[in-house]
N, C-alpha and C positions, 0 to 999 in steps of 0.2 A: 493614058491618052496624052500628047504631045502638043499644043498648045503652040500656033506661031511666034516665031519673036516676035514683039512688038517694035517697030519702027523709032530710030532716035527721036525723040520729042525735041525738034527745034520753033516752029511755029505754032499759034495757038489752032490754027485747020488740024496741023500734023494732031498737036495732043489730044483732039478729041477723040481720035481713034483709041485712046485708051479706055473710056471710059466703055464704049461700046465692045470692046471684047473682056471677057469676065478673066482676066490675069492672075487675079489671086483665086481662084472658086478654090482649089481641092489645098491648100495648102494642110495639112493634117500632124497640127503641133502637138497633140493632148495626149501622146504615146511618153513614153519613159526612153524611149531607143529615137533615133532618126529612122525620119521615115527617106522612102527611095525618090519618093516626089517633093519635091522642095523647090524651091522660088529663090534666085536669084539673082538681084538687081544689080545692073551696070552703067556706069558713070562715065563722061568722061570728064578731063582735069577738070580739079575746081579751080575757075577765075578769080584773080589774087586783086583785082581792081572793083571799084565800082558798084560792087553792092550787088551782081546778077547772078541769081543762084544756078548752082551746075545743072545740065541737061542728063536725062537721066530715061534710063530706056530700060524693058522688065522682063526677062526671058524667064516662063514658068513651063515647070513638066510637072503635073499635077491629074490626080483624080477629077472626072468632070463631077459635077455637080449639078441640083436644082439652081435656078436663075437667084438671086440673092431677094430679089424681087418679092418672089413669094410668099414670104416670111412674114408675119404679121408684123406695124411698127408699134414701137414702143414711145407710152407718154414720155416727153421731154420735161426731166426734174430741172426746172431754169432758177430752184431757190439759191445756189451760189452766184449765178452769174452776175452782171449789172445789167440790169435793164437796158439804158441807153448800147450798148453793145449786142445785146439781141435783136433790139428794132433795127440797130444797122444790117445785122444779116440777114433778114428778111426771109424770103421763102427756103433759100437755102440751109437754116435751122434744123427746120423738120424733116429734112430730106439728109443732111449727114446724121442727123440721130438716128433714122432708120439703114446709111447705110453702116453705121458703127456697131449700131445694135447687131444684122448679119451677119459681123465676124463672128459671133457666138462667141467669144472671150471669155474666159474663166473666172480671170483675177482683175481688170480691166472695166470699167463701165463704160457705158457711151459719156455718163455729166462727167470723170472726170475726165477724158479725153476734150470733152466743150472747154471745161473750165480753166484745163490750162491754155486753150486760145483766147479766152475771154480776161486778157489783162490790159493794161497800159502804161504809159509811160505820160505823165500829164495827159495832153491831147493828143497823143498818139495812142491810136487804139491799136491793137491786133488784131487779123479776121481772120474768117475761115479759110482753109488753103481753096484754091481753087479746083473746082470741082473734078474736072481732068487728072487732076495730083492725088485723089482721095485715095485711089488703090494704093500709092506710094506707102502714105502711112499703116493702112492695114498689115499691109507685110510685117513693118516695123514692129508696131504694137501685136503683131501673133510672135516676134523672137522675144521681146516684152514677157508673153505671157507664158512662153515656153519655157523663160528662166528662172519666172516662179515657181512653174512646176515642178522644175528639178531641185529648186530650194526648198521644198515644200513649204511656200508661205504663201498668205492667202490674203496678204493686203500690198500693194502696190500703189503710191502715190504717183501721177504726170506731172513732174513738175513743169516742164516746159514742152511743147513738139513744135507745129510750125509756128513759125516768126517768119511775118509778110516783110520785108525788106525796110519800109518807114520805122515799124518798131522796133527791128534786131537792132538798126543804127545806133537805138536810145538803151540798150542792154548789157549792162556792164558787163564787160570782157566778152561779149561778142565779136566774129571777126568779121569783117564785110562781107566773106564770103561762106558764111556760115551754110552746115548742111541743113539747120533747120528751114532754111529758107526754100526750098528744093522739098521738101516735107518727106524727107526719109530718116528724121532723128528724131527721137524721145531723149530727155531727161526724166530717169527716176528714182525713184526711193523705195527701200525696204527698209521691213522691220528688223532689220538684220547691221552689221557693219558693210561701210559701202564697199572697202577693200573684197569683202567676201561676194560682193555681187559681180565686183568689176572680173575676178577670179573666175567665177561662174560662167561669165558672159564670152569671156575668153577661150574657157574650155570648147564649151559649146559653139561658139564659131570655128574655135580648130578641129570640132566632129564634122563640119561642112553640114551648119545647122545653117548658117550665112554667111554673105561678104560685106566686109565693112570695119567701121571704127568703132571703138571700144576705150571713153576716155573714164579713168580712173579720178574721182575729186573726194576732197575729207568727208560729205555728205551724201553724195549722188552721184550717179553713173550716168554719162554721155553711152548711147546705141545707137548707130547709123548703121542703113544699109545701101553705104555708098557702091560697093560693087569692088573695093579695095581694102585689104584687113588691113587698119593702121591701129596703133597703140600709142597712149599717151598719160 
């Protein structure tokens, strides 16, 4: 089944429309092979000023699915996070832990996707992306979990995904116009050498697993799904 594009996200009226059509339902990462239904997201340029993250729009062809809805939610484990940081997010907590929980993730939890939001920088806190942007990260975190699979490993650290625009400012070697801010990028780790993930990630984007960047560090691996394969 054939799923309309979804319309550039420029206004916050425009981006509600995302949330109301199910964009990511059938993506179906848990095979060994690529599947024929796959989700790829498109960008346009990222703005080099200013701090405003790129505009970003999500054409999927995917198996339909049950509504994400249905799904019973799961207790929110909040023993990492800080307190003061969860009060600030308020109702919207328990509403992305259920929708985290819905990816059905493998190697992935919903607490450590929370937790790598739940940082700061002194009195800059980080929040949750905005609720319109949540399918953005799902995509991201299922090429995440698809790259474990084919590494067969079975623990996966987030080090970093969205960064609201106040906190990326205070993020060493952050760039203004970082794709975490646009929340289509994970930082993560394996139990593995990072060379060998950055390796992996790369293969598997040249299978037309996804589109996007792929940044190579002595620790961790940069994954975006800007909608443009870049290497670094």
């Amino acid at each position: 089944m054939l799923f309309p594009t979804e319309p550039t996200l420029t206004t916050p009226l425009e981006s509600a429309l995302l949330d109301r059509r199910r964009v990511l339902g059938g993506l179906g990462l848990t095979g060994l092979g690529m599947l024929a239904g796959s989700d790829f997201a498109s960008a346009a340029p990222l703005q080099k000023s200013g701090g405003v993250p790129p505009v970003v729009s999500v054409q999927t062809q995917a198996r339909a699915q049950a509504p994400l809805e249905l799904l019973p939610p799961r207790r929110i484990d909040l023993s990492g996070v800080p307190e003061e940081w969860a009060r600030n997010q308020g109702s919207l907590l328990p509403e992305y832990n259920r929708y985290l929980t819905n990816l059905k993730l493998k190697f992935i939890s919903p607490q450590q996707v929370i937790e790598a939001h739940a940082k700061n920088h002194g009195s800059i806190w980080n929040t949750l992306p905005p609720k319109t942007w949540w399918t953005r990260m799902g995509y991201t975190l299922r090429v995440a979990d698809r790259i474990a699979l084919e590494m067969n490993v079975n623990q996966v650290e987030v080090v970093s995904a969205y960064r609201c625009p106040p906190y990326n400012a205070h993020c060493d070697g952050a760039k203004s116009g970082s794709w975490h801010q646009a929340n289509v990028a994970v930082d993560v780790k394996f139990p593995v050498r990072a060379s060998q993930v950055t390796a992996t990630a790369r293969n598997l984007r040249d299978r037309g697993l996804f589109k996007g960047g792929v940044g190579g560090y002595w620790n961790f691996t940069h994954i975006d799904t800007r909608g443009e394969n870049m290497n670094w």
